[in-house]
C-alpha positions in Angstrom: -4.9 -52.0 -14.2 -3.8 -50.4 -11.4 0.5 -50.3 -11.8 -0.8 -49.0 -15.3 -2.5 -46.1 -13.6 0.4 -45.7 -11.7 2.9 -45.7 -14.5 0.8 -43.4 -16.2 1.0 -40.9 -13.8 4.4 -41.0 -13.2 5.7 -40.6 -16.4 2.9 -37.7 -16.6 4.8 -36.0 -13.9 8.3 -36.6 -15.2 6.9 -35.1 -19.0 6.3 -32.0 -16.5 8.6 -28.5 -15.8 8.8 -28.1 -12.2 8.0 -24.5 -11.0 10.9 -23.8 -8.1 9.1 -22.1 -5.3 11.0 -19.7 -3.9 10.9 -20.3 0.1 12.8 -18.1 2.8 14.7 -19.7 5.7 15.5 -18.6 8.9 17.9 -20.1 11.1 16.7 -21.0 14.8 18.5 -20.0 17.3 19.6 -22.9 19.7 22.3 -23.9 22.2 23.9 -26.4 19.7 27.4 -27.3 19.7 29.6 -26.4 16.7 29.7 -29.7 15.6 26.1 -30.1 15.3 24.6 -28.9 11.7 24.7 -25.4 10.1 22.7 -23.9 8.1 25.3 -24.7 5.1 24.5 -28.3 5.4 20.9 -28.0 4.6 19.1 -28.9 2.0 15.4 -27.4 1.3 13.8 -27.0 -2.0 10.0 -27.1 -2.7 9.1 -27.7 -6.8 5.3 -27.4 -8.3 4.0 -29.3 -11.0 1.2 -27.5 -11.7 -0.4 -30.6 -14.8 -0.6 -32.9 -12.1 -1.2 -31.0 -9.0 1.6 -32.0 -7.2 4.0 -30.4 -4.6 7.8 -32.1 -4.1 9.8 -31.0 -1.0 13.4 -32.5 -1.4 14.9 -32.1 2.5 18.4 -32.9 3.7 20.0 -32.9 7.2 17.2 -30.6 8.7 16.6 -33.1 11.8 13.0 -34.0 12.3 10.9 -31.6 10.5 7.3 -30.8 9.7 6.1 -30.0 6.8 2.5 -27.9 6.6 0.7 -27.0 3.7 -2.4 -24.5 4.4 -4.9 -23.2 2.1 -6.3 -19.5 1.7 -8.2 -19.7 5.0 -5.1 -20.4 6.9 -6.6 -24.5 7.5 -4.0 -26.7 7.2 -4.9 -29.3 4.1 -1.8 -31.7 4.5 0.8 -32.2 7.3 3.8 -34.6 7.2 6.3 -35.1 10.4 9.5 -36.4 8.5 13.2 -37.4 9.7 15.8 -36.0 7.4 19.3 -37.5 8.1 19.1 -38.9 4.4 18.3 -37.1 1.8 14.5 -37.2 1.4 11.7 -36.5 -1.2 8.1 -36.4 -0.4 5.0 -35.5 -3.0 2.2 -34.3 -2.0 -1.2 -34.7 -4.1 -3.4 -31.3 -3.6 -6.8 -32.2 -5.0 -7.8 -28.7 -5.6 -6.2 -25.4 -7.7 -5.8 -22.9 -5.5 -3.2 -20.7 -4.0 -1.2 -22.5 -1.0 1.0 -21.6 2.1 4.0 -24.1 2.9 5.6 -23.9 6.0 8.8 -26.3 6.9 9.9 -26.5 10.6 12.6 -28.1 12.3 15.2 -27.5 15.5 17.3 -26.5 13.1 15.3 -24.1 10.5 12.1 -22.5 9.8 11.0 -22.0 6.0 8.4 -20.6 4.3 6.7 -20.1 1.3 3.9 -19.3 -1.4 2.5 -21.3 -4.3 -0.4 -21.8 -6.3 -1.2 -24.4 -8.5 
């Protein structure tokens, strides 16, 4: 009963548009070597589905990041530390509508953004 729930709500969320959030990125400023990664290399995109409450952040070669979601009041209501030498894709479940800050944070970049779902 339970990998039927599961299926169930993964094929919901594939059935669903994505909403692109649009997030702005800054480059920090750090005493990295040429060779190290540029802001080129990056990859950082942030997708709603709005049916199913979910929030995807696809990261790629930002280092060790951390990933924030806060509500209205500025409290944070989820909080991920993530390494992103491969290509990664994390989902987060937000439990209630509402309007939401993301903010993305690495050695490399800081990103942020507005959503509401």
């Amino acid at each position: 009963l339970c990998a039927t729930f599961n299926m169930f709500g993964a094929k919901q969320m594939d059935s669903e548009t994505p909403q692109k959030v649009i997030v702005d990125i800054y480059k920090q400023y750090t005493q990295y070597s040429p060779q190290e990664r540029t802001i080129s290399s990056y990859e950082l995109d942030v997708y709603t589905y709005n049916v199913s409450n979910i929030v995807e952040v696809r990261l790629y070669n930002i280092g060790l990041a951390n990933i924030s979601i806060l509500d209205n009041c500025g409290l944070i209501v989820d909080s991920l530390d993530v390494d992103t030498d491969l290509p990664t894709i994390l989902n987060f479940d937000m439990s209630e509508d509402g309007n939401y800050y993301i903010v993305i944070s690495s050695t490399g970049i800081y990103a942020e953004g507005y959503f509401n779902i």
